[in-house]
LOMAR-841661 format. One record per residue: x, y, z of N, C-alpha, C in turn; residue in three letters; residue number from 1. Coordinates in nm, 4 decimals, always signed. Each point is the difference from the previous one (the first is absolute). Layout:
<<X; Y; Z>; <X; Y; Z>; <X; Y; Z>; ala; NUM>
...
This chain:
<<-0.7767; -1.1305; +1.1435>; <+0.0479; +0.1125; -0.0782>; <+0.0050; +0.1236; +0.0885>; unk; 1>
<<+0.0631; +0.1006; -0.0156>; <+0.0548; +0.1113; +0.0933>; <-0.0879; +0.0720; -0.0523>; unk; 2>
<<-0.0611; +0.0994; +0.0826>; <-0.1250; +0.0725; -0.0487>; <+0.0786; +0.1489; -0.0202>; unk; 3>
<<+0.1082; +0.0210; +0.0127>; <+0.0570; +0.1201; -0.0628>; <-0.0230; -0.0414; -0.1826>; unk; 4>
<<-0.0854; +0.0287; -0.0314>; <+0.0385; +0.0037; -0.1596>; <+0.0123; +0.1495; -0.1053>; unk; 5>
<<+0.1394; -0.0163; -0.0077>; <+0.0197; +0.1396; -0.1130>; <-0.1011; +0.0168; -0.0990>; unk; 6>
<<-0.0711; +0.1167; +0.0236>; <-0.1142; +0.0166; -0.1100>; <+0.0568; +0.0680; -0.1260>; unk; 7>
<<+0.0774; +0.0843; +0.0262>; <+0.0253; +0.0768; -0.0759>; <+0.1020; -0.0466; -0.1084>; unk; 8>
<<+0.0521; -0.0768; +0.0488>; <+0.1100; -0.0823; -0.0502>; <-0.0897; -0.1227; -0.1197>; unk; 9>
<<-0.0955; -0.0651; +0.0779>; <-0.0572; -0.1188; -0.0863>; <-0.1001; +0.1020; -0.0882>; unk; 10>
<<-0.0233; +0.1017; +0.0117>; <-0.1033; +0.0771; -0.0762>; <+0.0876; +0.0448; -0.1648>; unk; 11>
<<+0.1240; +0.0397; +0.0600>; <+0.0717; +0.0165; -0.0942>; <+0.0413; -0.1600; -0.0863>; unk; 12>
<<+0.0450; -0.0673; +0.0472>; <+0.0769; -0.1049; -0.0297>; <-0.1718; -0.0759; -0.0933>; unk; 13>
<<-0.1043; +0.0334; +0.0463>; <-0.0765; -0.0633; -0.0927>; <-0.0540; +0.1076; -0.0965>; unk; 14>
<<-0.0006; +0.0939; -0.0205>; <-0.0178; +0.1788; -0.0882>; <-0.1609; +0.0008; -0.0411>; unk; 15>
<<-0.0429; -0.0129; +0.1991>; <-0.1251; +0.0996; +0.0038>; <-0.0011; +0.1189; +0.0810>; unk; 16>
<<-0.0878; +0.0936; -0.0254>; <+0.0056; +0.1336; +0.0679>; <-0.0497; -0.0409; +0.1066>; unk; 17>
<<-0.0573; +0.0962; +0.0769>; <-0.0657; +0.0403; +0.1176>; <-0.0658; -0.0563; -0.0066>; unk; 18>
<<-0.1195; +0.1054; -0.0881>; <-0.1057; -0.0489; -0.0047>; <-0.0761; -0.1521; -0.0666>; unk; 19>
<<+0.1067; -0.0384; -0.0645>; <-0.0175; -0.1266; -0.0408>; <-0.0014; -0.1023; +0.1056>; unk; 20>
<<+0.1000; +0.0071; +0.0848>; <+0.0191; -0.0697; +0.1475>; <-0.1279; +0.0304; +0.0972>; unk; 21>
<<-0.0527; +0.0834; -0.0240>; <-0.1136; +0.0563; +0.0843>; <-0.0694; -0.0882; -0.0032>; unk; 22>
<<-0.0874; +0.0354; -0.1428>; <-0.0968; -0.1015; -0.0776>; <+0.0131; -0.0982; +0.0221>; unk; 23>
<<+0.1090; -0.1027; +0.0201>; <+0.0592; -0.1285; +0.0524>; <-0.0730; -0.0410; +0.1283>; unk; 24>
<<+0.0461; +0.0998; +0.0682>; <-0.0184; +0.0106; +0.1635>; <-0.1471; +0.0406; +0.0807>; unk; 25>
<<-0.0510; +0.0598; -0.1389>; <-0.1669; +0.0383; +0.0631>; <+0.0318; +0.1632; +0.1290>; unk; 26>
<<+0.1253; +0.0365; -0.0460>; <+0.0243; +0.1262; +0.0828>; <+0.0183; +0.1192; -0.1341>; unk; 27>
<<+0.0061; +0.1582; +0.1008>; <+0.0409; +0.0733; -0.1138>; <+0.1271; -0.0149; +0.0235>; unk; 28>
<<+0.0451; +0.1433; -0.1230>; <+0.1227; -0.0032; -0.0292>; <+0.1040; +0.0387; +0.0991>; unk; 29>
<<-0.0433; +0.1037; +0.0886>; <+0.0746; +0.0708; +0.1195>; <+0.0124; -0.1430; +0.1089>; unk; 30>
<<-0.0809; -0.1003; +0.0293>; <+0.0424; -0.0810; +0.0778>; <+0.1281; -0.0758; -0.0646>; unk; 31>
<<+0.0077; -0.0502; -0.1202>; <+0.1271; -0.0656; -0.0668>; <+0.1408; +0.1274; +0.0592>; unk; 32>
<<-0.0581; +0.1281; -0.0330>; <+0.1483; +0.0650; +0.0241>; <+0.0196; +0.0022; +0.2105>; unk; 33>
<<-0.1359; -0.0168; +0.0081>; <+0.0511; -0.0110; +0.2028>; <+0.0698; -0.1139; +0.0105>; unk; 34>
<<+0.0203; -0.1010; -0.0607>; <+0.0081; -0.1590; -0.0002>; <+0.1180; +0.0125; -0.0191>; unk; 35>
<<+0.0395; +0.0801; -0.1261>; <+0.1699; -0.0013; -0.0453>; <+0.0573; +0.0925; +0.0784>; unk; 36>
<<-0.0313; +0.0707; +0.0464>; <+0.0282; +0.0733; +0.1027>; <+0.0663; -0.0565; +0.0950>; unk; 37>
<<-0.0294; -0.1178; +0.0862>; <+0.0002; -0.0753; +0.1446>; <-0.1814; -0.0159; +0.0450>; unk; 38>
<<-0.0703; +0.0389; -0.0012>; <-0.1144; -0.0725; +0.0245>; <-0.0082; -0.1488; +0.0018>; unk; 39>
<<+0.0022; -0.0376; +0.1039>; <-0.0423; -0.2022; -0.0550>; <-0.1405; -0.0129; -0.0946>; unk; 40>
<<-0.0157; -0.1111; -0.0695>; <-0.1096; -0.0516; -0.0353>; <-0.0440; -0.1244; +0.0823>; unk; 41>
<<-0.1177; -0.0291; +0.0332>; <-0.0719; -0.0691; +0.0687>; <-0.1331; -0.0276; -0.0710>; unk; 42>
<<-0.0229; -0.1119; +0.0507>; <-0.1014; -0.0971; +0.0011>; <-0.0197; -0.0117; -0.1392>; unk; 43>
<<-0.0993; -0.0192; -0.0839>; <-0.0206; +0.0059; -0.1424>; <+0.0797; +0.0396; -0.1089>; unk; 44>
<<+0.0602; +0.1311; +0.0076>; <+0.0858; +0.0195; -0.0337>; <+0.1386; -0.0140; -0.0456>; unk; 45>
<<+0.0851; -0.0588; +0.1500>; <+0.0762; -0.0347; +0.0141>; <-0.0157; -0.1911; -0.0600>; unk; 46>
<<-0.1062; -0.0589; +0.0069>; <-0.0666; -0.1084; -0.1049>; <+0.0498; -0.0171; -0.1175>; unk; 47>
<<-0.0318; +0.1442; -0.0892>; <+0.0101; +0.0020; -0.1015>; <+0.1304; +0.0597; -0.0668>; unk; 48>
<<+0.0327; +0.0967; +0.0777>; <+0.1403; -0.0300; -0.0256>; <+0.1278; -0.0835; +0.0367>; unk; 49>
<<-0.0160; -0.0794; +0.0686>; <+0.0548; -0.1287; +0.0237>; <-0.0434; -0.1118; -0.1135>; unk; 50>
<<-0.1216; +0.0075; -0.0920>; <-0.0216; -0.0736; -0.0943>; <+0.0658; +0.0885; -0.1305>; unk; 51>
<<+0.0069; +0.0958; -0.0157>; <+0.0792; +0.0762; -0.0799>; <+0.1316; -0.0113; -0.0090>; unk; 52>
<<+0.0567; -0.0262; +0.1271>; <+0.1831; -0.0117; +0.0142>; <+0.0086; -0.1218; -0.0577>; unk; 53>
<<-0.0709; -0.1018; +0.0091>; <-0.0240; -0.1720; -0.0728>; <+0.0134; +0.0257; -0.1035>; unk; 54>
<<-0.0911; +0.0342; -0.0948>; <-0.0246; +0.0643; -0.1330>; <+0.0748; +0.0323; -0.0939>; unk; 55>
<<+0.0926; +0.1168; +0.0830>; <+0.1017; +0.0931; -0.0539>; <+0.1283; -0.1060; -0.0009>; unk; 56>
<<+0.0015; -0.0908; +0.0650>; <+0.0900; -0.0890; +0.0129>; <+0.0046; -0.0776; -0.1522>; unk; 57>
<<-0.0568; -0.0522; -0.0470>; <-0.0480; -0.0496; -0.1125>; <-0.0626; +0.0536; -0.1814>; unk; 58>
<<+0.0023; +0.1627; +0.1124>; <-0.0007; +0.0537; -0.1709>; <-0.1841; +0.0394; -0.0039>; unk; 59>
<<-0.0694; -0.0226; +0.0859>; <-0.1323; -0.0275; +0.0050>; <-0.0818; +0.0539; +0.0139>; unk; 60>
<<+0.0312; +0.1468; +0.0871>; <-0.0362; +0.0927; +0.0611>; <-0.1388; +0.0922; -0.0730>; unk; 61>
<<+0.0487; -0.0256; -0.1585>; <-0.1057; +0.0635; -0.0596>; <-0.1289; -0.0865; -0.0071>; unk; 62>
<<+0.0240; -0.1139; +0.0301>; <-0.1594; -0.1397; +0.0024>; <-0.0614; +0.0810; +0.0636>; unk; 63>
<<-0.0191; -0.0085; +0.1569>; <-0.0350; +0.0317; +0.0840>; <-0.1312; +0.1053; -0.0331>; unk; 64>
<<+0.0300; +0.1069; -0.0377>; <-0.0552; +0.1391; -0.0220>; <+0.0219; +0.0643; -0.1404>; unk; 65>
<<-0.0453; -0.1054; -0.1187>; <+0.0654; +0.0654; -0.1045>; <-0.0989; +0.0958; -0.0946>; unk; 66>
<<-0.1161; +0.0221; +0.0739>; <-0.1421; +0.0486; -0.0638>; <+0.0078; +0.1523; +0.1023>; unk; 67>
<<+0.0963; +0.1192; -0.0194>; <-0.0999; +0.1498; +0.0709>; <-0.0982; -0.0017; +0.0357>; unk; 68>
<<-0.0874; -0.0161; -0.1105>; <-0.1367; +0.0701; -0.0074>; <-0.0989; -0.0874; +0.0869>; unk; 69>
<<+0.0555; -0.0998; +0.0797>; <-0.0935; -0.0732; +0.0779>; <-0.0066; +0.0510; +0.1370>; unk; 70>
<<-0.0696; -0.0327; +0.0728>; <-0.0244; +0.0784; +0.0934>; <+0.0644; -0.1174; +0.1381>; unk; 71>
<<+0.1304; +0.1118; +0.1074>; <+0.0298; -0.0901; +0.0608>; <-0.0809; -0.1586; +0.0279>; unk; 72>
<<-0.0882; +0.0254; +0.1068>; <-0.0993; -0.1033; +0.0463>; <+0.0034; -0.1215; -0.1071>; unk; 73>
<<+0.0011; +0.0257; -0.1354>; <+0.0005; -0.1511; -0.0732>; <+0.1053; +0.0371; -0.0574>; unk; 74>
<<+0.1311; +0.0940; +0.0269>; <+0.1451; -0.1406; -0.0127>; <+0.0422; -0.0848; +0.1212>; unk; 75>
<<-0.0800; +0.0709; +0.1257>; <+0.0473; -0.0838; +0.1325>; <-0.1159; -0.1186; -0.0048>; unk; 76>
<<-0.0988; -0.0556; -0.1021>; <-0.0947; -0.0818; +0.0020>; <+0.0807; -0.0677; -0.0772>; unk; 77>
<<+0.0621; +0.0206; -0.1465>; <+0.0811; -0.1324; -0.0827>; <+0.1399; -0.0127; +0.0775>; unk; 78>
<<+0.0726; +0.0777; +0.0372>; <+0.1124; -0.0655; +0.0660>; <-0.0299; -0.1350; +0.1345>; unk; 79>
<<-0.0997; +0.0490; +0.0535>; <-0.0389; -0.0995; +0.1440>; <-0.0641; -0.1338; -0.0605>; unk; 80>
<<-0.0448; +0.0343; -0.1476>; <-0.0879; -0.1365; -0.0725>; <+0.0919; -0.0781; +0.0032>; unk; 81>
């Protein structure tokens, strides 16, 4: 898979904010807008949004992370389960 992935584009195309993508990502919100910006994502990150572009493929995107109020660290513990 090509590690250019449109963030801003799949952020929209699945209708979460920023900060929702953040929370996803275990980053704040200003890193999502460096990212859509041109910033690459790497290592972990770039993980999980590569499992997100899967996702979004299928309609799915909301499985993943469908609880806010949890705290990154255990949505990146049930997605890896």
């Amino acid at each position: 898979m090509d590690d250019a992935i449109d963030i801003k584009e799949l952020r929209d195309r699945i209708g979460w904010s920023q900060d929702r993508l953040a929370s996803f990502l275990c980053v704040d919100r200003s890193s999502v807008s460096h990212m859509e910006n041109g910033r690459p994502a790497r290592g972990p990150v770039l993980r999980l949004l590569r499992m997100l572009v899967e996702a979004a493929k299928t309609g799915d995107a909301d499985e993943l992370f469908p609880d806010l109020s949890s705290p990154c660290a255990q949505a990146a513990v049930e997605i890896t389960a």
